[in-house]
LOLUM-267112 format. One record per residue (C-alpha): residue in one letter; x, y, z. Coordinates in steps of 0.2 Angstrom, whole numbers, plus 5000, padded with zeros to 4 digits. Example, Ala and Ser with C-alpha at 12.3 -4.5 7.8 and 13.67 -1.06 7.14 Angstrom:
<pts>
+-----+------+------+------+
| res |   c1 |   c2 |   c3 |
+-----+------+------+------+
|   a | 5062 | 4978 | 5039 |
|   s | 5068 | 4995 | 5036 |
+-----+------+------+------+
</pts>
This chain:
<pts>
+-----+------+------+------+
| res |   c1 |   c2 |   c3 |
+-----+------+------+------+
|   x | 4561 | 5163 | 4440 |
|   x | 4562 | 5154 | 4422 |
|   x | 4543 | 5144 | 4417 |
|   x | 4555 | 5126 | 4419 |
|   x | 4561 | 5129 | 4436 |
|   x | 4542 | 5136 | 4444 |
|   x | 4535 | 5119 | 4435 |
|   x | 4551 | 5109 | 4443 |
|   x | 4547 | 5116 | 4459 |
|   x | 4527 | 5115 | 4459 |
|   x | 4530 | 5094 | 4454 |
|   x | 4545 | 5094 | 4469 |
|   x | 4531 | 5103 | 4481 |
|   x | 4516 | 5091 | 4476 |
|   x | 4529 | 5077 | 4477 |
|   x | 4532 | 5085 | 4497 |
|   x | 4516 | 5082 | 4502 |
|   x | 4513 | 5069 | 4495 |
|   x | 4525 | 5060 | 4504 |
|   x | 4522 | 5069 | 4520 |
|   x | 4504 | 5063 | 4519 |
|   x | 4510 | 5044 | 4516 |
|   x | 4520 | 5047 | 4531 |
|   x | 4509 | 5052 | 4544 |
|   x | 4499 | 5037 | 4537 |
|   x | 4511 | 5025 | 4540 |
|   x | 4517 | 5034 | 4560 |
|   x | 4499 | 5035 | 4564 |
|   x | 4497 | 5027 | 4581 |
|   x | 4481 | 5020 | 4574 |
|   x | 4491 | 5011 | 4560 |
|   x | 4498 | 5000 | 4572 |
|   x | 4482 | 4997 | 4582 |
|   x | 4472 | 4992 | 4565 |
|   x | 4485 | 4979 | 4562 |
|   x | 4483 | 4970 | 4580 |
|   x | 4467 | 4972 | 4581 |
|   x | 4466 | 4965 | 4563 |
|   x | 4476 | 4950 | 4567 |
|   x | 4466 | 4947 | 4584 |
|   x | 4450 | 4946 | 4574 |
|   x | 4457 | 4935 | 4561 |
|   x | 4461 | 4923 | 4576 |
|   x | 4445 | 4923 | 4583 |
|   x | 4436 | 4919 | 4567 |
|   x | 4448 | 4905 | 4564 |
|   x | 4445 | 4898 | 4580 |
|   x | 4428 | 4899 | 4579 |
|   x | 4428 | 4889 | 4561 |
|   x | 4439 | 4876 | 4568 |
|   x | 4426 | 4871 | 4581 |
|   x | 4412 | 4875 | 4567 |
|   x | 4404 | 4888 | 4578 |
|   x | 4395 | 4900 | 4566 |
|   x | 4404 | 4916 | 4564 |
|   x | 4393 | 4931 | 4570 |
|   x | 4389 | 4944 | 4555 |
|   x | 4395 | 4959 | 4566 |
|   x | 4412 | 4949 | 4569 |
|   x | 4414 | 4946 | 4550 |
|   x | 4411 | 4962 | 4546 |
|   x | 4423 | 4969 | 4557 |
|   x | 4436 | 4958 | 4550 |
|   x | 4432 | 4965 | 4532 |
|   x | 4433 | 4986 | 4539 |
|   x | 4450 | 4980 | 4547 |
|   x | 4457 | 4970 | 4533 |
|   x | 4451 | 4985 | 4520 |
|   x | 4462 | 4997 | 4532 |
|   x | 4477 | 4987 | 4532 |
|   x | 4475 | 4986 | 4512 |
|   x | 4476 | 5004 | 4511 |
|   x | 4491 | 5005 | 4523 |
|   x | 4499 | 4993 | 4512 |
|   x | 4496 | 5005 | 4495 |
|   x | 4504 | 5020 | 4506 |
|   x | 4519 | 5008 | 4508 |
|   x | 4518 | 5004 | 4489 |
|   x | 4517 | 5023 | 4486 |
|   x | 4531 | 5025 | 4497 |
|   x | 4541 | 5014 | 4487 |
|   x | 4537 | 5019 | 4473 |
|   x | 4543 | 5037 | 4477 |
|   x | 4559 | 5029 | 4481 |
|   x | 4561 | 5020 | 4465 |
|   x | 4557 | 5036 | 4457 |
|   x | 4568 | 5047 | 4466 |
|   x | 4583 | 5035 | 4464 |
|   x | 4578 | 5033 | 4445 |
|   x | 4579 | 5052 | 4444 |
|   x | 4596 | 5053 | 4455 |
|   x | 4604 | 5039 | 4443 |
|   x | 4600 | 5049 | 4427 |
|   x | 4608 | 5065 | 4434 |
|   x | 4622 | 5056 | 4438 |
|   x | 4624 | 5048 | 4422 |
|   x | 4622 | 5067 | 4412 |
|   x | 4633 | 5078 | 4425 |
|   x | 4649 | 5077 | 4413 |
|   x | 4638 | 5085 | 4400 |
|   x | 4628 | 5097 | 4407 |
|   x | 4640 | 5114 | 4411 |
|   x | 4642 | 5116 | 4429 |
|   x | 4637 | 5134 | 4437 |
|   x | 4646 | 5141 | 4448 |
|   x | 4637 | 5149 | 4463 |
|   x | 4639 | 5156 | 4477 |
|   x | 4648 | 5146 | 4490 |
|   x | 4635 | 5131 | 4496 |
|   x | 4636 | 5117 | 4506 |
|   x | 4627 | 5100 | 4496 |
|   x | 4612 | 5098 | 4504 |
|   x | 4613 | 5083 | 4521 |
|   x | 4610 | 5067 | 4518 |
|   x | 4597 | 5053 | 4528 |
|   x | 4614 | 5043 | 4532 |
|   x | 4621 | 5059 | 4540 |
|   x | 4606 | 5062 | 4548 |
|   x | 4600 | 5045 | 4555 |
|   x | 4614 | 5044 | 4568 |
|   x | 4609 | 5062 | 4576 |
|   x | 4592 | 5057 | 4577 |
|   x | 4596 | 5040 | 4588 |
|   x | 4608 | 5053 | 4598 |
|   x | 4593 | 5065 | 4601 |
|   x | 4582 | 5052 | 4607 |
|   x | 4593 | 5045 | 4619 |
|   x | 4595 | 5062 | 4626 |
|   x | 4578 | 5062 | 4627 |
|   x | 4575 | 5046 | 4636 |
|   x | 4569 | 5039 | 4622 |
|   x | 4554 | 5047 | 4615 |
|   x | 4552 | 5065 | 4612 |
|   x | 4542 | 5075 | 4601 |
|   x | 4547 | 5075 | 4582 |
|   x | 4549 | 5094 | 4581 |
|   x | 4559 | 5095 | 4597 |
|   x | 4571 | 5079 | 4589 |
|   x | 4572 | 5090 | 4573 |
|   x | 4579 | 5105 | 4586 |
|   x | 4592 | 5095 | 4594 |
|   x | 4599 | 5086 | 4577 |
|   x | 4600 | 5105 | 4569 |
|   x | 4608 | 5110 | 4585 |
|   x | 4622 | 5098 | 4580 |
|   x | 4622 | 5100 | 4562 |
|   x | 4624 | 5119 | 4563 |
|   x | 4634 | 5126 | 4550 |
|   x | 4633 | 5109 | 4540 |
|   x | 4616 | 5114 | 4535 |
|   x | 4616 | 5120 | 4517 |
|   x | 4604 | 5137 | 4509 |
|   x | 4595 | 5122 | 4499 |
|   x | 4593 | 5114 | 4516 |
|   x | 4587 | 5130 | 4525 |
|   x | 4575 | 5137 | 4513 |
|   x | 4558 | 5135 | 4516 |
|   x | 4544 | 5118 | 4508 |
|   x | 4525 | 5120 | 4505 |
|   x | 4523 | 5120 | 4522 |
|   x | 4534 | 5132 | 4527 |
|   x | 4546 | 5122 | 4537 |
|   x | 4565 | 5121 | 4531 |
|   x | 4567 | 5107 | 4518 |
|   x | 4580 | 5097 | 4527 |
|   x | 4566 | 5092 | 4538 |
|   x | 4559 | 5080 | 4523 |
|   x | 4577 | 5071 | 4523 |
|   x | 4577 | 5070 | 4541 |
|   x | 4558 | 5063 | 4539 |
|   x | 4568 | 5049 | 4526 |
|   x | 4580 | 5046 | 4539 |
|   x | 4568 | 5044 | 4551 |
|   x | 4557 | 5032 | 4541 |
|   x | 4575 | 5022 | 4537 |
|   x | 4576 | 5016 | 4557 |
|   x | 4559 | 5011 | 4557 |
|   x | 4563 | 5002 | 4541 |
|   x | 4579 | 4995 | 4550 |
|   x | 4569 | 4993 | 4568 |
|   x | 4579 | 5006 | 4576 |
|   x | 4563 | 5016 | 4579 |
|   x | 4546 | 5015 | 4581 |
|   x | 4529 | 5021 | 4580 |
|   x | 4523 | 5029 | 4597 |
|   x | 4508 | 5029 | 4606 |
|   x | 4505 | 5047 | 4601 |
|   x | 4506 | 5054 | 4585 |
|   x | 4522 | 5068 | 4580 |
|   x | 4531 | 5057 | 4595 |
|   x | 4547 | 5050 | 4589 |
|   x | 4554 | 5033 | 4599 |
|   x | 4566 | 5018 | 4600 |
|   x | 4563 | 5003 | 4599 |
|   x | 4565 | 4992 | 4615 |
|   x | 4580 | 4984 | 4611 |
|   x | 4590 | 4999 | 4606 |
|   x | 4582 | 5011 | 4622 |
|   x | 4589 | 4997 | 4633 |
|   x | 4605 | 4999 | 4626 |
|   x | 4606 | 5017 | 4627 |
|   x | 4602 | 5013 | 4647 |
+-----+------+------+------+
</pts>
């Protein structure tokens, strides 16, 4: 392996878990929790100021905790977005040098899937589900359908071990929970509707 490629794949493998780390973050349970509770606290203090009731120290100190995690959430999702900036910045510039860089000609491959290609399994896996399921037993049911569709690029092994087409389908996933399709559930690694789309797959 040439000296450029191990440093492209060392920065592509630290950019991995990176990203793997912002999402677990973001689909923590406890993400969600901190930001009702957060907004639950800011209601009580309000109410309390408006009847110019003193504020109890432990109460606004709680307040300051809660609204310090929510900031750091909000920098995961900055970092997320910023990885997406980056990454479409990167596809835009290959793009625009591919008719001047010689094409090699390998062994037959399928391009590697795509988040749009996998969002709809996902939804399908869920509903077979009932809803919810485990993220590892979704990503067994969406491979399941994709079968041969699945590139070597997209079998062959991340950081972690796990094949990377398991990072795109963690994209895909976070797209629906962009888009509301999804969300995150009570227990952590547990993939779910939302209400509105689980009552339409009723």
């Amino acid at each position: 392996m040439s000296q450029i490629l191990e440093q492209v794949n060392a920065i592509c493998d630290r950019l991995d878990a990176a990203l793997r780390d912002i999402l677990t973050t973001l689909e923590s349970p406890a993400t969600r929790e901190t930001a009702e509770q957060l907004a639950s606290v800011e209601h009580a203090v309000e109410s309390l100021e408006s009847k110019g009731v003193p504020v109890p120290e432990q109460l606004r100190d709680l307040l300051s905790s809660l609204q310090e995690q929510v900031r750091k959430t909000g920098e995961s999702r900055d970092a997320l977005d910023a990885i997406r900036q980056r990454l479409q910045t990167w596809t835009d510039l290959l793009s625009s040098q591919a008719g001047e860089l010689p094409v090699r000609n390998t062994a037959p491959g399928k391009p590697g899937v795509r988040e749009e290609d996998l969002e709809p399994l996902i939804v399908e896996a869920l509903i077979e589900a009932g809803g919810a399921a485990r993220a590892d037993d979704v990503l067994t049911a969406v491979e399941e359908r994709l079968g041969a569709s699945l590139g070597e690029t997209d079998l062959q092994p991340g950081p972690n071990g796990r094949p990377r087409w398991h990072a795109t389908a963690e994209w895909a996933h976070q797209n629906l929970l962009d888009r509301g399709v999804v969300e995150i559930g009570d227990q952590a690694g547990v993939w779910q509707l939302s209400p509105q789309y689980a009552r339409k797959s009723a």
